[in-house]
N, C-alpha and C positions, 0 to 999 in steps of 0.2 A: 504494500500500500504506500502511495507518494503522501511525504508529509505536504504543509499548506506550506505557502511560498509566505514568508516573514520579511518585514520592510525592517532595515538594518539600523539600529542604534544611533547608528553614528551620527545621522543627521540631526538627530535630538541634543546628542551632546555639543556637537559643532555649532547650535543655536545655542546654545547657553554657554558656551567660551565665549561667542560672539562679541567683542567689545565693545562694537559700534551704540553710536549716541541713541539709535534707534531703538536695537537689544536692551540697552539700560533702560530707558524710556520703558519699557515693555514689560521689566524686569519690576520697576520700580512701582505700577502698577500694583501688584501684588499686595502691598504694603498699608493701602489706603483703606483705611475704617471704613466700616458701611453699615448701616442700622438694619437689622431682619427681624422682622414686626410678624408675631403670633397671632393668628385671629385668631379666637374660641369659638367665636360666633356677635352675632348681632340683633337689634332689637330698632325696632322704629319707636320714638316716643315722642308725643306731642307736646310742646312747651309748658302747658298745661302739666302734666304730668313730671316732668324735670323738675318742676317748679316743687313739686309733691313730694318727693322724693329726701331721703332723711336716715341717720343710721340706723342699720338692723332693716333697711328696704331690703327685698329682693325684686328683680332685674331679669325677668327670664327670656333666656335666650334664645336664636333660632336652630342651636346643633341640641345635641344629647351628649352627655359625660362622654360615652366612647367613639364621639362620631370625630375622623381626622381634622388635625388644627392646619390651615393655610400658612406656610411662610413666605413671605415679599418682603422685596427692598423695592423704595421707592414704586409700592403701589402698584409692581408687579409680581403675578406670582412665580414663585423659583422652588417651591416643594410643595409637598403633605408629609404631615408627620401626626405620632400621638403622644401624648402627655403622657411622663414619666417621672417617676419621682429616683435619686439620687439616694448615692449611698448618706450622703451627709445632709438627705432630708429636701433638699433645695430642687426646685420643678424644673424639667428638663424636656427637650423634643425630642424622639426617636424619627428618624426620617425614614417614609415609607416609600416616598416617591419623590423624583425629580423632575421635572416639569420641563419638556424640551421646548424651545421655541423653533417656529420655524427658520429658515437660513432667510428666506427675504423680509420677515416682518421687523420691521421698523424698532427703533428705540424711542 
């Protein structure tokens, strides 16, 4: 049986020796903070209602406990995942899926 034909290393490494002002540029990317925002879920409320609202309200939402949480940067989506809790207690995403965009849609 022929193994599958494997695209060789090198080219990956050769880009990342790459010194040029461009590669750093590139590289340097990497680097930069970005805020990834969890929805749980959502609720429509009327001013009215905001207005009502006081501690010990509950706020009911439009998922269920186990339904997946949406993650986006800037108000796009870029996963699913569900809510997990941490060995040191503290609430965490599990990521279920990644959200491909297509190659000509827009930024």
């Amino acid at each position: 049986m022929a193994l599958p034909d494997t695209a060789p290393a090198i080219a990956a490494d050769d880009d990342r020796r790459d010194a040029s002002g461009r590669n750093a540029f590139r590289r340097s990317i990497y680097s930069v903070p970005v805020t990834v925002t969890v929805s749980i879920g959502q609720k429509r409320l009327s001013v009215a209602e905001i207005l009502e609202l006081q501690p010990e309200s509950i706020v009911p939402l439009s998922s269920r406990i186990d339904d997946p949480v949406e993650l986006s940067i800037d108000n796009r989506l870029i996963a699913r995942g569900e809510l997990v809790e941490t060995g040191d207690g503290q609430i965490a995403v599990k990521i279920i899926e990644i959200i491909e965009r297509a190659p000509d849609e827009n930024a």
